[in-house]
Each structure stands twice: as C-alpha cells, then as structure tokens.
BALOBA-1460 file (C-alpha; in Angstrom, 3 decimals):
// residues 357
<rec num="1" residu="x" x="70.136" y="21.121" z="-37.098"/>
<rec num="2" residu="x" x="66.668" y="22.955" z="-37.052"/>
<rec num="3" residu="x" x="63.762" y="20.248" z="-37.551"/>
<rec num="4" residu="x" x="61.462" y="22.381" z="-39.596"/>
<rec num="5" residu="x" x="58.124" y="20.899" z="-39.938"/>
<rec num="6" residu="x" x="55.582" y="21.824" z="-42.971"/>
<rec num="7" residu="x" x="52.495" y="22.094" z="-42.553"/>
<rec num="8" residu="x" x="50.796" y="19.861" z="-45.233"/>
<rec num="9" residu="x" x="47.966" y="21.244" z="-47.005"/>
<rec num="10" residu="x" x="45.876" y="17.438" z="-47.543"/>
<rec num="11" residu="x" x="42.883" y="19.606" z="-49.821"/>
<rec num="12" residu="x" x="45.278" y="19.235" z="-52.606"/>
<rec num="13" residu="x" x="45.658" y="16.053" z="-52.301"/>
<rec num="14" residu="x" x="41.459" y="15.256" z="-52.764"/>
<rec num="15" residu="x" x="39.016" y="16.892" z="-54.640"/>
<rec num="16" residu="x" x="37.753" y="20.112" z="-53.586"/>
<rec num="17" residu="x" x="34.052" y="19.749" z="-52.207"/>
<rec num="18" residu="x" x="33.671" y="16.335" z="-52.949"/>
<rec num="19" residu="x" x="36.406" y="14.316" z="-50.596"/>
<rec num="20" residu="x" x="37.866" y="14.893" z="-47.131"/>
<rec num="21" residu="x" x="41.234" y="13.006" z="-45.260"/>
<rec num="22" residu="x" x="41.201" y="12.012" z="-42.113"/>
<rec num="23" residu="x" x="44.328" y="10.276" z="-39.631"/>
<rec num="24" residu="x" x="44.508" y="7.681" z="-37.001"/>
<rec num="25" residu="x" x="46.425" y="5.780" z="-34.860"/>
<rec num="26" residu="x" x="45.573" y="2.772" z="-32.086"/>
<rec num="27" residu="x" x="45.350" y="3.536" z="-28.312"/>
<rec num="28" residu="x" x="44.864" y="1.478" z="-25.903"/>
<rec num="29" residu="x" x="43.183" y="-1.087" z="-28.279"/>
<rec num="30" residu="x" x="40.881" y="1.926" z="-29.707"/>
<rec num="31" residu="x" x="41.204" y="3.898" z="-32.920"/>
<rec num="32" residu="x" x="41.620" y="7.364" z="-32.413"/>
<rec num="33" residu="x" x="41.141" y="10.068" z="-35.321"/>
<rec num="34" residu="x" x="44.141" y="12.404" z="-35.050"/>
<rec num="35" residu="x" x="43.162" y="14.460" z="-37.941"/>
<rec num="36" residu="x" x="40.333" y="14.978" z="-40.595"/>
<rec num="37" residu="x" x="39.826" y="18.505" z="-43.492"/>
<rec num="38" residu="x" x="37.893" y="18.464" z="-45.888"/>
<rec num="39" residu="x" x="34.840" y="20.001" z="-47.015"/>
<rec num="40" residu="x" x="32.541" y="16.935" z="-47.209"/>
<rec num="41" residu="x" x="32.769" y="17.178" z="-43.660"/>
<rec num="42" residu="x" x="30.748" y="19.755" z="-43.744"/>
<rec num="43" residu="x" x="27.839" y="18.165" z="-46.331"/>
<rec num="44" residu="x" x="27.271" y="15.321" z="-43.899"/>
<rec num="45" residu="x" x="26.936" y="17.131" z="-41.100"/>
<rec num="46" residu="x" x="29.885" y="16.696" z="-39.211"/>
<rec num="47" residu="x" x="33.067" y="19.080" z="-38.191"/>
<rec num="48" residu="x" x="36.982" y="18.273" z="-37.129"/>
<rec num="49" residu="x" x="36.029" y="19.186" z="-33.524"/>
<rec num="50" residu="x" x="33.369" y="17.157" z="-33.187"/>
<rec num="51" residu="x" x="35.902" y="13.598" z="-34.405"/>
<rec num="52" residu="x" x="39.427" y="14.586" z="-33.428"/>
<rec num="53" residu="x" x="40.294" y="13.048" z="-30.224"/>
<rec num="54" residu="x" x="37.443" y="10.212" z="-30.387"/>
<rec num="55" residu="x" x="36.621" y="6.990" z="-31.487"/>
<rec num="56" residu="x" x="34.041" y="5.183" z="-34.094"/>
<rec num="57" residu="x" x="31.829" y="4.782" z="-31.560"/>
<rec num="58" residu="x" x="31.582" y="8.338" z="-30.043"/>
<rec num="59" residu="x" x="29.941" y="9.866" z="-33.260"/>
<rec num="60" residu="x" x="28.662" y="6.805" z="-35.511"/>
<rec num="61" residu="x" x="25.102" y="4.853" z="-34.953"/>
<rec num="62" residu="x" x="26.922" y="1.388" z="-33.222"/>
<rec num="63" residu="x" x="26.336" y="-0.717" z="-36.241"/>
<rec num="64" residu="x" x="27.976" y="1.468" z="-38.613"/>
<rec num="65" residu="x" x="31.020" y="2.240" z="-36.301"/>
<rec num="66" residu="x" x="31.365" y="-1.312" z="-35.863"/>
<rec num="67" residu="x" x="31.279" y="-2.642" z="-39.793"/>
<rec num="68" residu="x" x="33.864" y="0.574" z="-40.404"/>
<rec num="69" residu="x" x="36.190" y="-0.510" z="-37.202"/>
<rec num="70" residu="x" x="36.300" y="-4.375" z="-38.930"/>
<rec num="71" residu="x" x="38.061" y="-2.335" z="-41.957"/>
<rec num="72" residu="x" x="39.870" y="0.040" z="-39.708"/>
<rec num="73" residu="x" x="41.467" y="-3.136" z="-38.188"/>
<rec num="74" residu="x" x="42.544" y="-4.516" z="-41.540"/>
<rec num="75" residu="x" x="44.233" y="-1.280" z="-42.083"/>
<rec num="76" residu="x" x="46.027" y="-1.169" z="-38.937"/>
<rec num="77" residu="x" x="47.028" y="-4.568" z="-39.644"/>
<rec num="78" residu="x" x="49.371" y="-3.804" z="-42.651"/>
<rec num="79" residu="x" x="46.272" y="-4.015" z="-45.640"/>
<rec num="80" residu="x" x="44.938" y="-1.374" z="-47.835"/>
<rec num="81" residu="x" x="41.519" y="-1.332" z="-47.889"/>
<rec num="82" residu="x" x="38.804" y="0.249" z="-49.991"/>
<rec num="83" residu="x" x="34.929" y="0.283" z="-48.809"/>
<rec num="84" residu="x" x="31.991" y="1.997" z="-49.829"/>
<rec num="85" residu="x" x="29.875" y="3.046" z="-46.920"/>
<rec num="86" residu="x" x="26.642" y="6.078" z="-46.442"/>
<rec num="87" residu="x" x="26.354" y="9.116" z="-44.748"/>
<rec num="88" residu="x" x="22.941" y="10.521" z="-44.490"/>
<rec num="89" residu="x" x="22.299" y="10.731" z="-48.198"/>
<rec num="90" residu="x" x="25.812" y="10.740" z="-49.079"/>
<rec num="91" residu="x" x="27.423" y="7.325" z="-50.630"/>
<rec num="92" residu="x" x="31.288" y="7.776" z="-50.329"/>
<rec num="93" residu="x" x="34.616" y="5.481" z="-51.024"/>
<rec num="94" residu="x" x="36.856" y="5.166" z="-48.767"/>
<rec num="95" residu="x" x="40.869" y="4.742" z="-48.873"/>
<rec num="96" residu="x" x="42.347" y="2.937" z="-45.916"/>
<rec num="97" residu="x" x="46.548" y="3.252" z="-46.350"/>
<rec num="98" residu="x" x="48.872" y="2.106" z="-43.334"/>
<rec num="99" residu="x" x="51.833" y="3.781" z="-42.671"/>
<rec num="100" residu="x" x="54.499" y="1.400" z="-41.543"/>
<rec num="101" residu="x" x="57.338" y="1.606" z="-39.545"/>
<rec num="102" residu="x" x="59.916" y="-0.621" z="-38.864"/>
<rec num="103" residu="x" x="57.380" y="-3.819" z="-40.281"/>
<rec num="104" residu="x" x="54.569" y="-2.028" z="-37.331"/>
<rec num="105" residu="x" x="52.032" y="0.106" z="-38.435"/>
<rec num="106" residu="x" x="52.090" y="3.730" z="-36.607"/>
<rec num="107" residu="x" x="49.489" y="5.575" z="-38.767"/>
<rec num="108" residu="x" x="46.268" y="5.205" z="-41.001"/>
<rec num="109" residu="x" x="45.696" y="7.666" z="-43.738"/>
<rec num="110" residu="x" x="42.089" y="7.425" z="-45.363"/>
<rec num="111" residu="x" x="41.027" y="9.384" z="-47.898"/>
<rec num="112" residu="x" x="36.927" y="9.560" z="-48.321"/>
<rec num="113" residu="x" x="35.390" y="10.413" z="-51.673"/>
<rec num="114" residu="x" x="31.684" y="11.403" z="-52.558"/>
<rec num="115" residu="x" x="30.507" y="9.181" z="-55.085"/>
<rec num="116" residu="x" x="26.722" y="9.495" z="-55.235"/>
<rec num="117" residu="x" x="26.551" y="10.847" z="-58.382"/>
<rec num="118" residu="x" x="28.145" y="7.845" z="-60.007"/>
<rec num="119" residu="x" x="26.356" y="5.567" z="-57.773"/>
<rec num="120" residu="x" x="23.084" y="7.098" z="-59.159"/>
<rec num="121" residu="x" x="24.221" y="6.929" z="-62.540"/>
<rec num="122" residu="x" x="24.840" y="3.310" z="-61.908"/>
<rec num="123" residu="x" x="21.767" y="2.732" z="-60.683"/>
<rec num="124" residu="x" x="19.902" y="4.354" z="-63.958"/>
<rec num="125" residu="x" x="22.475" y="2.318" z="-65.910"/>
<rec num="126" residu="x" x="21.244" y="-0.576" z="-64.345"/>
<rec num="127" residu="x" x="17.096" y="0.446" z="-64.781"/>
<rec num="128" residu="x" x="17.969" y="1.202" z="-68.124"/>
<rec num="129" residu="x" x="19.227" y="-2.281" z="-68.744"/>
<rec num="130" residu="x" x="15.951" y="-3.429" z="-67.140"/>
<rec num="131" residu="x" x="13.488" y="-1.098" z="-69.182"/>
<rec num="132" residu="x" x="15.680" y="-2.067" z="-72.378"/>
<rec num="133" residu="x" x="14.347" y="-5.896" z="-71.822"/>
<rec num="134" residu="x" x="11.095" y="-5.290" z="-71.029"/>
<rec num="135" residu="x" x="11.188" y="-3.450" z="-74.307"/>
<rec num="136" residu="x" x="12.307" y="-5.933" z="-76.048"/>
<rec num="137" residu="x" x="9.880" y="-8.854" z="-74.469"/>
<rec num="138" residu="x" x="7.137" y="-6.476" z="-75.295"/>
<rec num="139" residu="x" x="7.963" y="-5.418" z="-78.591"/>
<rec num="140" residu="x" x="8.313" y="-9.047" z="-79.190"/>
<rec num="141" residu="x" x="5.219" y="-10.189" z="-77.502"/>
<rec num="142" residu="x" x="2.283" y="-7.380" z="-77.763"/>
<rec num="143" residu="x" x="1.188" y="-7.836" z="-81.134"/>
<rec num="144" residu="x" x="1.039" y="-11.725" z="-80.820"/>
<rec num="145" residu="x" x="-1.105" y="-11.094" z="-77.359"/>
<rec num="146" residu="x" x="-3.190" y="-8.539" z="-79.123"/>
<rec num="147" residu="x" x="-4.437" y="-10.949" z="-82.147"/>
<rec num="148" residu="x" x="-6.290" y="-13.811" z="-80.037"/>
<rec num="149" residu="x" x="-7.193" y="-10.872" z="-77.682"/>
<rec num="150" residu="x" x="-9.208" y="-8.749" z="-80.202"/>
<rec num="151" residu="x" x="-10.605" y="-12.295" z="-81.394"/>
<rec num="152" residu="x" x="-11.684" y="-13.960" z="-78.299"/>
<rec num="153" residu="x" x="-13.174" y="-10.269" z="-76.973"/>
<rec num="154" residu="x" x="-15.175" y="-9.941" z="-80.817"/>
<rec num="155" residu="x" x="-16.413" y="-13.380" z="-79.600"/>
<rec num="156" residu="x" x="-17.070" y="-13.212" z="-76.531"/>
<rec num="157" residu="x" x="-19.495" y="-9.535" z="-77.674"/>
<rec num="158" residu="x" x="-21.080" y="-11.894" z="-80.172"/>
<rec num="159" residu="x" x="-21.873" y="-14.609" z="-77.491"/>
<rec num="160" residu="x" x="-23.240" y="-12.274" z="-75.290"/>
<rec num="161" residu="x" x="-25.503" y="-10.290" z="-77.714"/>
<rec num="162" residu="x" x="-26.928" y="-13.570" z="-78.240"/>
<rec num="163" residu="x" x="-26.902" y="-15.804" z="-75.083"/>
<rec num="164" residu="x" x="-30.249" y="-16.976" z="-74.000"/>
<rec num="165" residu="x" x="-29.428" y="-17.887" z="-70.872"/>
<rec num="166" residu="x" x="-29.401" y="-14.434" z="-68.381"/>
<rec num="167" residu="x" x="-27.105" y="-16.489" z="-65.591"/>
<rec num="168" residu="x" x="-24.288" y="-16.468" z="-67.917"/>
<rec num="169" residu="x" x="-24.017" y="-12.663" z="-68.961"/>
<rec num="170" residu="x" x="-22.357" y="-11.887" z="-65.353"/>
<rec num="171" residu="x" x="-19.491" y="-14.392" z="-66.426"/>
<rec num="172" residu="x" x="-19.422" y="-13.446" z="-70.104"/>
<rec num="173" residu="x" x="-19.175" y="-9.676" z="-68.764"/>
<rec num="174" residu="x" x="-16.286" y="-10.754" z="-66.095"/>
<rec num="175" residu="x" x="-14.565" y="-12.331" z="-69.334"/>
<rec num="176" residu="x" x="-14.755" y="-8.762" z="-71.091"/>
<rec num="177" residu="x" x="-13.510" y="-6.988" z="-68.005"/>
<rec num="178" residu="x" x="-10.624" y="-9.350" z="-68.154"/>
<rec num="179" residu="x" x="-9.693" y="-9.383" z="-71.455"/>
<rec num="180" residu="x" x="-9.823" y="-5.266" z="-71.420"/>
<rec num="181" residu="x" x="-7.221" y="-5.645" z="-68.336"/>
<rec num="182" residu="x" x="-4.927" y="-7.512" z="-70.484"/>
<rec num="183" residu="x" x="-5.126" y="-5.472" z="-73.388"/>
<rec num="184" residu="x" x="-4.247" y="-2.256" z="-70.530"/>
<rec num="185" residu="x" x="-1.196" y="-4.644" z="-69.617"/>
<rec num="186" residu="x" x="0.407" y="-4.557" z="-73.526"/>
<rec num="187" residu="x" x="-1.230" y="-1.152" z="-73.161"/>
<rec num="188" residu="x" x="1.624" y="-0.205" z="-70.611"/>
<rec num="189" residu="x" x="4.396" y="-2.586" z="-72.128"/>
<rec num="190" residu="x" x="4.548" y="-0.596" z="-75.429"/>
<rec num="191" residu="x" x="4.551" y="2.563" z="-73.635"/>
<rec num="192" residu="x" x="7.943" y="1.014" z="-71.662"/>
<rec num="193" residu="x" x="9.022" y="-0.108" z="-74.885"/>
<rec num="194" residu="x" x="8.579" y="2.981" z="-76.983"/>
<rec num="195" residu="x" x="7.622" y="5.729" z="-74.833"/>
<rec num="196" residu="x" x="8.489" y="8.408" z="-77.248"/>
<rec num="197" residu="x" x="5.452" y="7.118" z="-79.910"/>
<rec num="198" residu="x" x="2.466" y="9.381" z="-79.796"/>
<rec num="199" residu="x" x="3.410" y="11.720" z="-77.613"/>
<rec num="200" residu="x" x="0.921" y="15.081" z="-78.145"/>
<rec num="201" residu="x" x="2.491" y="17.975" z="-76.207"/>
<rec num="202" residu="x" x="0.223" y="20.490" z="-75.826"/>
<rec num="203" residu="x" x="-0.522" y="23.680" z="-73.303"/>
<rec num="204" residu="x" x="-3.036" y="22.665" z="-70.882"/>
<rec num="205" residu="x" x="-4.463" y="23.995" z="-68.231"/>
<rec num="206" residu="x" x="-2.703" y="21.554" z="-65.585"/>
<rec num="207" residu="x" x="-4.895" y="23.116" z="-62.544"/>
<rec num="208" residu="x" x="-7.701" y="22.160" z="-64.386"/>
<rec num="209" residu="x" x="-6.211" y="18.762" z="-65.315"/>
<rec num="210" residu="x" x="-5.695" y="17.896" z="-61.813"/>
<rec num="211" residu="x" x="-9.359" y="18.986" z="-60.657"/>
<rec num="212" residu="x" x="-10.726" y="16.921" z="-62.870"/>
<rec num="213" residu="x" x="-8.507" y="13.709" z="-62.296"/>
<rec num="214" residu="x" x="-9.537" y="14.027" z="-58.176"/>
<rec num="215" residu="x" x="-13.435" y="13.997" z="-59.826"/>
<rec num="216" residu="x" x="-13.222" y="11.263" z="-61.382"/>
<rec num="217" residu="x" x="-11.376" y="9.633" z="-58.636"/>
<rec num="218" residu="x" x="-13.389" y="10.943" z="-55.635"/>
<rec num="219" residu="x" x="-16.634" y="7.930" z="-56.179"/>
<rec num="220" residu="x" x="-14.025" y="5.356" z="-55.649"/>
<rec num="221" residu="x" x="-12.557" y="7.240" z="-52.378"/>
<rec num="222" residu="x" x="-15.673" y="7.887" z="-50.938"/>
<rec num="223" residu="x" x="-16.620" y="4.184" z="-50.697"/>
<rec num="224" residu="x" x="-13.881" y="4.008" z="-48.222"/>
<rec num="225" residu="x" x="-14.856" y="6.903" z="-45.709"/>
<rec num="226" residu="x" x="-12.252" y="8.964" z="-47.339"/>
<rec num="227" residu="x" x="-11.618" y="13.317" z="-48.822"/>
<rec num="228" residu="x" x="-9.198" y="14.336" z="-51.586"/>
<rec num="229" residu="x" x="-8.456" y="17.385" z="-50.092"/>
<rec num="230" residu="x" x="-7.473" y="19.842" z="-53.561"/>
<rec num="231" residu="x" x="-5.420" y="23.130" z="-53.165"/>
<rec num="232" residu="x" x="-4.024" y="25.612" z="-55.552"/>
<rec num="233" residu="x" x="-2.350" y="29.211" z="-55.672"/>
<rec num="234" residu="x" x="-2.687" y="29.466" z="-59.264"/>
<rec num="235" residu="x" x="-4.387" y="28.112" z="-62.392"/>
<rec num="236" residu="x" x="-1.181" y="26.698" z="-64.138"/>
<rec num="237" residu="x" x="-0.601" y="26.390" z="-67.411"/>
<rec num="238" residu="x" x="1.653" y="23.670" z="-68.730"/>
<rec num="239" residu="x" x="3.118" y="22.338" z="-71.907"/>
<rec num="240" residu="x" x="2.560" y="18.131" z="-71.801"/>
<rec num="241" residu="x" x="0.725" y="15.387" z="-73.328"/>
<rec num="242" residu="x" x="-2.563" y="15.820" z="-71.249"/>
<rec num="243" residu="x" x="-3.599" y="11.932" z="-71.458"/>
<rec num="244" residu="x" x="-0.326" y="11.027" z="-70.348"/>
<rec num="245" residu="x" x="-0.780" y="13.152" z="-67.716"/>
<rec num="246" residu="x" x="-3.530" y="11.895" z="-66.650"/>
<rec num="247" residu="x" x="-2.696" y="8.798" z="-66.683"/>
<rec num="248" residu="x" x="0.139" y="9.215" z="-64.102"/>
<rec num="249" residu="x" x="-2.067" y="11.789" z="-61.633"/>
<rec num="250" residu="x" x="-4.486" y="8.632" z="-61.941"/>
<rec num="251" residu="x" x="-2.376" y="6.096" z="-60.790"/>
<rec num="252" residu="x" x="-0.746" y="7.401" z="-58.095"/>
<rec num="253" residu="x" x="-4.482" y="9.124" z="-56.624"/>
<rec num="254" residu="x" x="-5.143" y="5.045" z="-57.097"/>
<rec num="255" residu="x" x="-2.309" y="4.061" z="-55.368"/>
<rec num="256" residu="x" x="-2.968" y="7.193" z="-52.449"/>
<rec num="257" residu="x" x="-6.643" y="5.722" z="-52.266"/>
<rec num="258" residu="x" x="-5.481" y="1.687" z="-51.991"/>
<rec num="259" residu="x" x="-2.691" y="2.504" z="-49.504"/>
<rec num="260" residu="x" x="-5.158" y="4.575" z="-46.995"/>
<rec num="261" residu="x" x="-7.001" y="1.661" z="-44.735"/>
<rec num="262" residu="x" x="-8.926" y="3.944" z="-42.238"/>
<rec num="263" residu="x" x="-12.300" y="5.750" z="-43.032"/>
<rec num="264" residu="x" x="-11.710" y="9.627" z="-42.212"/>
<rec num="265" residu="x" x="-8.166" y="9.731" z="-43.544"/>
<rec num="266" residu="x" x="-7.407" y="12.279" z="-46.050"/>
<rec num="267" residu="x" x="-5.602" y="12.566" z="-49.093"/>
<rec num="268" residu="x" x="-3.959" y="15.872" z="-49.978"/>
<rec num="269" residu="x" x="-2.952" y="16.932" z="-53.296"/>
<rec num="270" residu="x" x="-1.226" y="20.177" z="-53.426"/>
<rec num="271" residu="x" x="-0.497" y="22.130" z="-56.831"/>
<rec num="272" residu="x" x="2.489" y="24.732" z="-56.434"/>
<rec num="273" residu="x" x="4.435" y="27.260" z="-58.319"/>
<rec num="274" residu="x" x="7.694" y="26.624" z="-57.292"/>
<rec num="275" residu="x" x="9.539" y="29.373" z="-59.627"/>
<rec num="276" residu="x" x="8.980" y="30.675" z="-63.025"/>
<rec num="277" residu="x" x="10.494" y="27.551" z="-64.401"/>
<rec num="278" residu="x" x="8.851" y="24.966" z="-62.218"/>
<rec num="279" residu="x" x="5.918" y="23.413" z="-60.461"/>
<rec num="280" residu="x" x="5.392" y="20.625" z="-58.232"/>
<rec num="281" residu="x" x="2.346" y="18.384" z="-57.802"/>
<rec num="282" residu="x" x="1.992" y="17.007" z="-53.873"/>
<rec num="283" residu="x" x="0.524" y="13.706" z="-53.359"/>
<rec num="284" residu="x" x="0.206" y="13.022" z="-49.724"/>
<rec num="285" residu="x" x="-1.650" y="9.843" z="-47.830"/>
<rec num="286" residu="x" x="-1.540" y="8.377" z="-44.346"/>
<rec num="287" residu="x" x="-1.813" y="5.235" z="-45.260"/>
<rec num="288" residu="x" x="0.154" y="1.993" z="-44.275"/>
<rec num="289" residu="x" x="3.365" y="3.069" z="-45.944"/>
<rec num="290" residu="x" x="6.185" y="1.621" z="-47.598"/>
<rec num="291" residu="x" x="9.055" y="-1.095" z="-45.567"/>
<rec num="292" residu="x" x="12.308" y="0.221" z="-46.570"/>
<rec num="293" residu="x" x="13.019" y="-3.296" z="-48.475"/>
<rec num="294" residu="x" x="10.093" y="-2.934" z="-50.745"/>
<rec num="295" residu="x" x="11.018" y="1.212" z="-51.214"/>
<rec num="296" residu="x" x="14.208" y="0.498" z="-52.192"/>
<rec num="297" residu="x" x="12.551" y="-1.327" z="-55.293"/>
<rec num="298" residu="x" x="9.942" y="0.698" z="-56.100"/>
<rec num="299" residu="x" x="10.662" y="1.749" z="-59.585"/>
<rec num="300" residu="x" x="11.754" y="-1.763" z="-60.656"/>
<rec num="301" residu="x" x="9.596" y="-3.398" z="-63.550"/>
<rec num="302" residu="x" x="7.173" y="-6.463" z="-62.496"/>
<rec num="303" residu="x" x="7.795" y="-5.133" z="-59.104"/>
<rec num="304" residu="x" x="4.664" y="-4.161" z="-57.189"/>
<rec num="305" residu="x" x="3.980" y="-3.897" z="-53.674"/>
<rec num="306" residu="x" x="-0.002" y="-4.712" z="-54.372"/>
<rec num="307" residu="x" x="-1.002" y="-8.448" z="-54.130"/>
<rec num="308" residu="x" x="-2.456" y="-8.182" z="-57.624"/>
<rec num="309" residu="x" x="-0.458" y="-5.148" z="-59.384"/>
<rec num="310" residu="x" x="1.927" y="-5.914" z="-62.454"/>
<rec num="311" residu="x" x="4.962" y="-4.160" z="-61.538"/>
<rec num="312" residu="x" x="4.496" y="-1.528" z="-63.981"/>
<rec num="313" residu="x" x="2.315" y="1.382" z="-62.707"/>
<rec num="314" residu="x" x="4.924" y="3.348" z="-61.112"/>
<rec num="315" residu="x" x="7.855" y="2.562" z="-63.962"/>
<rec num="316" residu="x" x="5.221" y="3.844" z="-66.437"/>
<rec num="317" residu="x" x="4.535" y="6.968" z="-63.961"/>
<rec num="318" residu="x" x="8.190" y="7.519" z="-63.720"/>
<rec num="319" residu="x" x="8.647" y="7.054" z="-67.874"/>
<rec num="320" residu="x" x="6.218" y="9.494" z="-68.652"/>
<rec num="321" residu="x" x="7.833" y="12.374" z="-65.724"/>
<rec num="322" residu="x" x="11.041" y="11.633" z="-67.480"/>
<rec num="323" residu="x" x="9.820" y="12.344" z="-70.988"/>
<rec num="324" residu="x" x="8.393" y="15.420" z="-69.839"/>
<rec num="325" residu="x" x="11.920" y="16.334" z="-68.483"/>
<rec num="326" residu="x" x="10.807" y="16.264" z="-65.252"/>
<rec num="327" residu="x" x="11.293" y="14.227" z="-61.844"/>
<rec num="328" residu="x" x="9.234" y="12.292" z="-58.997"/>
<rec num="329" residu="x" x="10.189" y="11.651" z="-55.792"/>
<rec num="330" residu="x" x="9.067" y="9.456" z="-53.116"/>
<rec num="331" residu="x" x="9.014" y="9.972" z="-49.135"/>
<rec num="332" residu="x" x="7.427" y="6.676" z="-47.117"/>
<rec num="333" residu="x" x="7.409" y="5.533" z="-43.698"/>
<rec num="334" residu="x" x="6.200" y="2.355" z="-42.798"/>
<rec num="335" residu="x" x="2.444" y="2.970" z="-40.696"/>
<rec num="336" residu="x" x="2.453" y="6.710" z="-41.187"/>
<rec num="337" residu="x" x="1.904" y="7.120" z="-44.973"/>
<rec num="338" residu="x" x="3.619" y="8.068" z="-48.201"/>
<rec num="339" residu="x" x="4.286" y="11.634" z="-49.975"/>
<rec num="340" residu="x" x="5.164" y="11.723" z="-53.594"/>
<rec num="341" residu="x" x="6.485" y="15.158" z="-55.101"/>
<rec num="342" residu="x" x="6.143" y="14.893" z="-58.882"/>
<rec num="343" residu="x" x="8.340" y="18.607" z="-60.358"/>
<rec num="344" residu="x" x="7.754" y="19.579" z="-63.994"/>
<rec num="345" residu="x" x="8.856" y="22.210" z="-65.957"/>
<rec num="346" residu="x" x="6.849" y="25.039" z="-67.423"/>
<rec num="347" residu="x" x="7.649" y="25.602" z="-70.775"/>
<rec num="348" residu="x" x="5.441" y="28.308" z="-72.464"/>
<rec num="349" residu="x" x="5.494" y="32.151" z="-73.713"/>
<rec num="350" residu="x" x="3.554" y="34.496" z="-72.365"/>
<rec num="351" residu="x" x="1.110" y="34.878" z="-75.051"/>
<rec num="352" residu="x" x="-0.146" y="31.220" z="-74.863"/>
<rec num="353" residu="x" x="-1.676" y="31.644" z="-71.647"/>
<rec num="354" residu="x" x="-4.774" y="33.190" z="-73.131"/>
<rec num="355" residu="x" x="-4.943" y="30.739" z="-75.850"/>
<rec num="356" residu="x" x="-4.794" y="27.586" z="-73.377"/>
<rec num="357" residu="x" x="-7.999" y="26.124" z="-71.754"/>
C-alpha cells in the first residue's frame, strides 16, 4: 500500500495575520523547532529560515529563551501549557500541546496568538476602574475641601490687609500660595471626575496657542541656562477647548523644563501637519529620563515621578487628549531624555480658517 502523505495547511488552523504554529521535538537534551508558518512571523521580525533547525537560544535574548525553555520542558514532559510572553511590541499567548506516543512524548505543537489588542484593552479597563474611583473620592470630597478653603483663604486676605506686623506678611502670603495649590488639586480631581463639564470647543489658532504657551514658559527655563527651541510649517488651525489646551502644553513644557538638569540643554517643541486629518505636537528634552519601572506607571493616578507632584498631571494631560479624540505617546530612556508625541485631529471646514484667530 502507497503511504500518501498530505501536506497540512496549519493557517487554517489559526487566525490569519494574527497567530503562527510552530513544531518541535528534543535532541540531544535540546529543543529543536522542526516547523513554524504563520504570518506573525513576519510582524515580529522573524522568518521560518531563520528558527527551523535551531534552538531557544540561537535566536532569543538568553533570559527569554530560558523562561520559554522552563515551559517547553513542561510540554515535553506530558503537560499542556499556556503562557503569555512579548515580542518586540507584540504580547502573544502561547499553546504548548504534546503529542504522545506510546505514554513518551515525540512532538510539541504550539500555537502562538497576538493578543495585544486585548491586553491594551485590559489595561484601559483597568485605568478606567482607577479614574472611576478617583471620581468618585473627588466627587465626594471637593466640595467639602472647597468650603473651609474659600473660608480660611477670605481670612487669611483679611488678616493680611490688616496685620501690623511686616515679618508676618511673607508667611501669611506662603499660606495663600498654599491654599491656591490646594484649591488647583480639587481643581484637577473634578476634571478626572467629570471631564466632559465645561468643555468650550472652539477653532483656534493652535500655532499661535503653542507660541504663546513656550512665552509664558520661557522666564522659568531661562533661570536654568536653558532654550525652547519653537518650529512650525504651518499656522494650524484647530477645533479644541483652548484653556484645556493649554493647560496640557503647560504641563508637560513644566515637566520638559524640571526633567532637564544641565544649563545649555534644549527643549524642542515641534508643530507638524501630519495629513489633512491630523497634527502632532513634539515635545522633546534631554533630561534625566524615565527608569522603565516608573514608565510603565506613568499614567496611573497619585502616581508621580516628582518628589512633590500629586500623581495627577499627566492623567489629567492624557484625559483632556482623549476628550479631544486624540492620543499621546511617550518615548524615555533613562539619562538621555524623554519625547512625548501628543496627535490631534483637525476638525474644521474650509471656510473657518479665515474666521479663526
């Protein structure tokens, strides 16, 4: 009898541009990969050539190939496993099934699927959660902060309208600062709480915008020996709420500003037209940088990687982006500086543009 072997065709069997399946088998106390297709092969950089025929350790960083031979070994052993594991930017699941013979395993099938999307829908799911009780501690909190506050600052105005004594108008004055940084604190809560609440959108002149947000910041960076270096193709013209704009080009010139240590360093902010649709605002320092510990936590509330901040700059920078449909990112390296991209979208007819400022 004829043994007539089929070719197996192991696409269908995972999803088409998201998965691949791979094959092997134990030599000489090393796995070898026998077989891999699949077209997320391609998306993390790798191809069939460059695994067939070798081992963990001949294309995987050592302490990756080593956590993924511990599960490889479980597999071989007679378990199926399941492990979640990265690629570049690529978070996958991965499928470990034995195939036994005779009560001894001769095979490993695995079967890898892309799962970032889900993973980064977890991970909103998860800073929604967050942002959902800050909401409700501020809701719940603000207005019985606010009531002593206005109060105690109304007194403290009174007092120093009418102190006598001039040594105690720098403290009075250092009580005022204070209280007005604690009012900016439920200030920022509310806005986490109910961001949606007095939102203006309006067409602004967002080249202009920016200009003047780097003049108003440029005393503070020039007592450090530092240049906000501005450049733009275009005046741009932009539907948004212009004070929440300029609240978030604000912060994050702040942050740009606090993070740069050396006098000399510049700052580069970059405005660009990057189609019809979109633009993109470039924030770029050399400052100290972000550790990949604290970067991973970045946009987590009461998480701050000042010695003094609240936690809530950034959230409120990404809150506002959001509600303005549109999306920051964040590049850092630890002692080489950080770049943010901030892309919005342009919504506006033609015959606005003479009518904005």
């Amino acid at each position: 009898m004829v043994d007539q072997r089929v070719k197996v065709d192991y696409e269908q069997f995972i999803p088409r541009e998201t998965g691949f399946i791979f094959k092997f088998i134990k030599k000489d106390n090393r796995f070898i990969h026998t077989f891999i297709e699949g077209k997320l092969i391609e998306k993390v950089g790798l191809c069939p050539e460059y695994i067939i025929g070798k081992s963990l350790f001949e294309f995987l960083p050592a302490d990756q190939a080593m956590r993924k031979e511990s599960f490889y070994e479980k597999a071989w052993n007679g378990e199926h496993v399941n492990y979640e594991g990265s690629f570049a930017e690529i978070q996958y699941l991965a499928i470990l099934s034995p195939i036994r013979l005779n009560g001894e395993t001769v095979e490993v099938i695995g079967t890898t699927i892309d799962i970032t999307k889900e993973k980064t829908r977890e991970k909103q799911v998860q800073q929604m959660e967050k942002l959902s009780v800050v909401g409700e501690l501020a809701a719940g909190i603000a207005h019985e902060i606010r009531n002593p506050l206005t109060s105690l600052k109304g007194f403290a105005k009174i007092v120093k309208e009418s102190v006598t004594e001039p040594a105690l108008v720098p403290y009075l004055d250092i009580m005022l600062d204070e209280m007005d940084r604690i009012n900016e604190i439920v200030n920022e809560f509310m806005f986490i709480a109910k961001p949606n609440e007095n939102v203006n959108f309006q067409y602004t002149n967002y080249t202009k915008l920016l200009r003047d947000c780097i003049h108003f910041m440029e005393p503070q960076a020039l007592l450090k020996g530092i240049e906000i270096q501005f450049s733009s193709d275009a005046e741009i013209i932009l539907n948004c709420d212009r004070n929440q704009m300029k609240q978030v080009l604000i912060n994050l010139l702040q942050n740009a500003i606090e993070a740069t240590e050396y006098r000399g360093h510049c700052i580069g902010v970059r405005l660009d037209e990057v189609s019809n649709e979109t633009v993109m605002v470039t924030i770029a320092d050399k400052g100290c940088g972000i550790s990949e510990a604290r970067f991973e936590r970045l946009f987590e509330p009461f998480y701050s990687t000042k010695e003094k901040g609240t936690g809530l700059g950034l959230i409120t920078c990404k809150r506002i982006i959001d509600l303005h449909q549109g999306h920051i990112d964040v590049k850092s390296k630890l002692g080489e500086g950080t770049t943010i991209r901030i892309l919005l979208p342009r919504y506006y007819p033609v015959e606005t543009l003479l009518a904005a400022e």
